[in-house]
C-alpha positions as CSV (number, residue, x, y, z in Angstrom):
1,X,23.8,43.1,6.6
2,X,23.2,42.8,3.1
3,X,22.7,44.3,-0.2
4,X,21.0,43.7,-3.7
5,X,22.6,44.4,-7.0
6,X,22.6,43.8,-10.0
7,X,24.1,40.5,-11.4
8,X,27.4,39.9,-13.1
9,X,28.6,36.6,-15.0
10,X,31.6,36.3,-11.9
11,X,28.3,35.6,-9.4
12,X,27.6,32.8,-11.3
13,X,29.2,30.1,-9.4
14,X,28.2,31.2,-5.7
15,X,24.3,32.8,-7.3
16,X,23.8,28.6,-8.4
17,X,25.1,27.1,-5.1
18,X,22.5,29.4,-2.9
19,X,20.0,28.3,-5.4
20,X,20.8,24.7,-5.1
21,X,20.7,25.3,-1.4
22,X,17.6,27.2,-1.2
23,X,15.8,24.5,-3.8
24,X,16.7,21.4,-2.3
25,X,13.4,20.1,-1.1
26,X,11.3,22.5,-3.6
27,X,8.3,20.7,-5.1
28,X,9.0,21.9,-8.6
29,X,12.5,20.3,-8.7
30,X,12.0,17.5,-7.5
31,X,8.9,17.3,-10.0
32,X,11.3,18.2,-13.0
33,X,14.2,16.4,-12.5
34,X,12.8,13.4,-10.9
35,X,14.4,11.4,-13.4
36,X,17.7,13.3,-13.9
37,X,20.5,10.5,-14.1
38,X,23.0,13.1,-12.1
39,X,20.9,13.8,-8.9
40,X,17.4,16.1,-8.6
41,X,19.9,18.9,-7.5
42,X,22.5,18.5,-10.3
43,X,19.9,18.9,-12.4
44,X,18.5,21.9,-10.9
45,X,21.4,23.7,-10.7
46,X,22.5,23.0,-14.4
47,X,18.7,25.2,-15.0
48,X,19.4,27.5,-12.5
49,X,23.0,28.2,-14.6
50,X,22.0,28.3,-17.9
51,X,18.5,30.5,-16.6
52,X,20.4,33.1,-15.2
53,X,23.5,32.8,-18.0
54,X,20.3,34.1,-20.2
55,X,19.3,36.9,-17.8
56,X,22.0,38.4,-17.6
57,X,22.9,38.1,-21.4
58,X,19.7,39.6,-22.1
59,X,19.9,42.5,-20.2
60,X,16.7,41.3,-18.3
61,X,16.1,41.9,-14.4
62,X,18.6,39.4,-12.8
63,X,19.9,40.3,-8.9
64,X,21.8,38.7,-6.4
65,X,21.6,39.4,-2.4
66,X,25.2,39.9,-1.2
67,X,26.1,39.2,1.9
68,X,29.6,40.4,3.3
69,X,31.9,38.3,0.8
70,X,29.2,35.8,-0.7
71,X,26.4,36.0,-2.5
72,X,23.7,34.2,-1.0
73,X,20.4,34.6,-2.7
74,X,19.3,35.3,-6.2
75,X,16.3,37.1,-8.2
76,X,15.9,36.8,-11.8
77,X,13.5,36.9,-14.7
78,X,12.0,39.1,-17.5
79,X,10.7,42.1,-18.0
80,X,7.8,43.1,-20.6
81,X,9.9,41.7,-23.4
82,X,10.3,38.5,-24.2
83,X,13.8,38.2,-26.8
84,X,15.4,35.4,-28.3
85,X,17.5,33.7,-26.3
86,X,21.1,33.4,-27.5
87,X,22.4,30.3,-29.7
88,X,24.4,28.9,-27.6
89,X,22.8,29.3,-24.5
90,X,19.7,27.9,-26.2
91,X,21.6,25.1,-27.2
92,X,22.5,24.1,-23.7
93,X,19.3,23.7,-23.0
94,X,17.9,21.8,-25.6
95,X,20.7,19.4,-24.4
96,X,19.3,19.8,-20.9
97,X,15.6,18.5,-22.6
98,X,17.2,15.7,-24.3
99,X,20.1,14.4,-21.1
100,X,17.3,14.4,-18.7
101,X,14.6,11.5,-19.2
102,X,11.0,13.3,-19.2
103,X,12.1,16.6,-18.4
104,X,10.8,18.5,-21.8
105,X,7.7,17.0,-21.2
106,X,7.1,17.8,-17.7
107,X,8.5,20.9,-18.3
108,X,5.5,21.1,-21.0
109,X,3.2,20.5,-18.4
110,X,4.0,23.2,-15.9
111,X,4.3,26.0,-18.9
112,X,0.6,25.2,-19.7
113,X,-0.4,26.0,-16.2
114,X,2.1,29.2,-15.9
115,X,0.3,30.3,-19.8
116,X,-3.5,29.9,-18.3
117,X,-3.3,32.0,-16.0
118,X,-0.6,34.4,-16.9
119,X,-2.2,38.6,-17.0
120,X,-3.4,39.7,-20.7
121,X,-1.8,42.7,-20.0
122,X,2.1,43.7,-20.5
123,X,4.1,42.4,-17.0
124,X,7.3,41.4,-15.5
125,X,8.0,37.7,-15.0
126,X,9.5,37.0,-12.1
127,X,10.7,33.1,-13.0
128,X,13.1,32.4,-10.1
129,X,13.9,33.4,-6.9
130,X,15.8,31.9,-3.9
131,X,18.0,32.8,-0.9
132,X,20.4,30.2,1.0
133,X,18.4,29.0,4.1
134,X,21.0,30.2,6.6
135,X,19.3,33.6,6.0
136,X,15.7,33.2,5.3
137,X,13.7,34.5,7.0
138,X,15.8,37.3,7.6
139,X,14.0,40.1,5.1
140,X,16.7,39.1,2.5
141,X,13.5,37.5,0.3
142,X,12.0,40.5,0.8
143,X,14.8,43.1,0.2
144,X,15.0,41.0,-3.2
145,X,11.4,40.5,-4.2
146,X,11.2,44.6,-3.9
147,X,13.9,45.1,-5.8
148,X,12.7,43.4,-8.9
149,X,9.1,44.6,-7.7
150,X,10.4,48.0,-8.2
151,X,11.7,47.7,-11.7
152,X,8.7,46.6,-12.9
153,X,6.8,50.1,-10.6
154,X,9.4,52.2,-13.1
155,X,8.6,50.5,-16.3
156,X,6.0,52.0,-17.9
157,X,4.9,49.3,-20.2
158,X,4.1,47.0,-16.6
159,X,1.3,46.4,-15.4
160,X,2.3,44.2,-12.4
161,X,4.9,41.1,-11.7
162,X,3.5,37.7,-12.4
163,X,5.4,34.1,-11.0
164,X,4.4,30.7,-9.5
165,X,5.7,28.8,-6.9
166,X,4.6,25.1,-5.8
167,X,6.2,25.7,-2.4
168,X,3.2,26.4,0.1
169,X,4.8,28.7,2.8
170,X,6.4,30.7,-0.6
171,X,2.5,30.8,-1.3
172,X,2.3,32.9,2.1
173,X,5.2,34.7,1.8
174,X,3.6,36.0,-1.7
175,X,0.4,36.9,0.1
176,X,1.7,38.9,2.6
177,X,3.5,40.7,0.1
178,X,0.6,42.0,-1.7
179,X,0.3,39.3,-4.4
180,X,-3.0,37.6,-5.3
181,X,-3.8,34.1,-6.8
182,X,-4.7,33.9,-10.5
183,X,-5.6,30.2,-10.4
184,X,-3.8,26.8,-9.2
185,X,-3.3,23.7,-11.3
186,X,-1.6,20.1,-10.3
187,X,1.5,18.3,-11.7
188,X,1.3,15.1,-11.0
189,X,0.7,15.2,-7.4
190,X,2.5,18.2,-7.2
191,X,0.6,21.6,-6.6
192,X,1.1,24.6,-8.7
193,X,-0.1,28.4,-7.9
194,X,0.1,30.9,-10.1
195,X,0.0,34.7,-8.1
196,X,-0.1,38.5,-9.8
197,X,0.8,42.0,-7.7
198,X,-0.9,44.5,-10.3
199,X,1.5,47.5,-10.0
């Protein structure tokens, strides 16, 4: 039905479409780009690109769900490191800060959240992950979500995976996969919570 592997640079342009799909009504993009003169969407797939350009440049955990000739869902973030990211990839997004009006500030605002209530201890970071909604709720979240879970189980120096979501049945989704709330915060009107699963 489908499979999880790991992600190439030639995904890039089907990985950001799911993820533009999958995000369209997500609290936490439209709370970003809110004021993005291109659209909430262009705006979230620009991130999308240039987050998982970085991944997979870094040699961090970054993994699409392929289905039959597409790829239709994507899993990315970082493992106990936390390198520098490249120049020009670094660059793009300090563009991103500057094109989109208030962005680098909310931006700002959810990191302070994420940092509160992040684990003192060494962890994977899971920062994004999304499957196209003609699947969900298929087991393809799932499939992916163990994948990156089980990087983290063979790294020594983890202690657990760590994200956020603002999306409430994500929230449940997280729950039911063993992952417990570290604490919550508010952007704007927006909700934030911020979940562990200690390995």
């Amino acid at each position: 039905m489908f499979q999880v592997r790991r992600a190439m640079y030639g995904d890039l342009s089907e990985a950001v479409a799911s993820l533009g799909e999958a995000f369209a009504d997500d609290p936490l993009m439209l709370y970003l780009f809110c004021e993005n003169p291109n659209g909430i969407r262009a705006g979230a797939m620009e991130f999308f690109s240039i987050l998982l350009r970085v991944r997979i440049a870094l040699g961090m955990p970054a993994y699409v769900l392929q289905q039959a000739d597409r790829v239709a869902g994507v899993v990315m973030g970082y493992d106990t490191s936390r390198p520098v990211w490249p120049a020009a990839l670094a660059s793009e997004w300090r563009k991103l800060e500057v094109d989109v009006p208030g962005f680098a500030a909310r931006l700002a605002a959810y990191e302070r959240i994420c940092d509160a209530y992040q684990p003192g201890e060494d962890h994977y970071y899971l920062g994004v992950i999304g499957v196209h909604p003609s699947i969900q709720g298929k087991g393809a979240g799932k499939a992916m979500l163990d994948i990156f879970s089980a990087r983290s189980q063979a790294d020594s120096k983890s202690h657990g995976v760590y994200l956020e979501t603002s999306n409430p049945s994500s929230l449940q989704f997280y729950y039911r996969n063993g992952f417990e709330l570290r604490g919550e915060g508010s952007l704007d009107a927006t909700p934030l919570w911020c979940v562990y699963k200690r390995a």
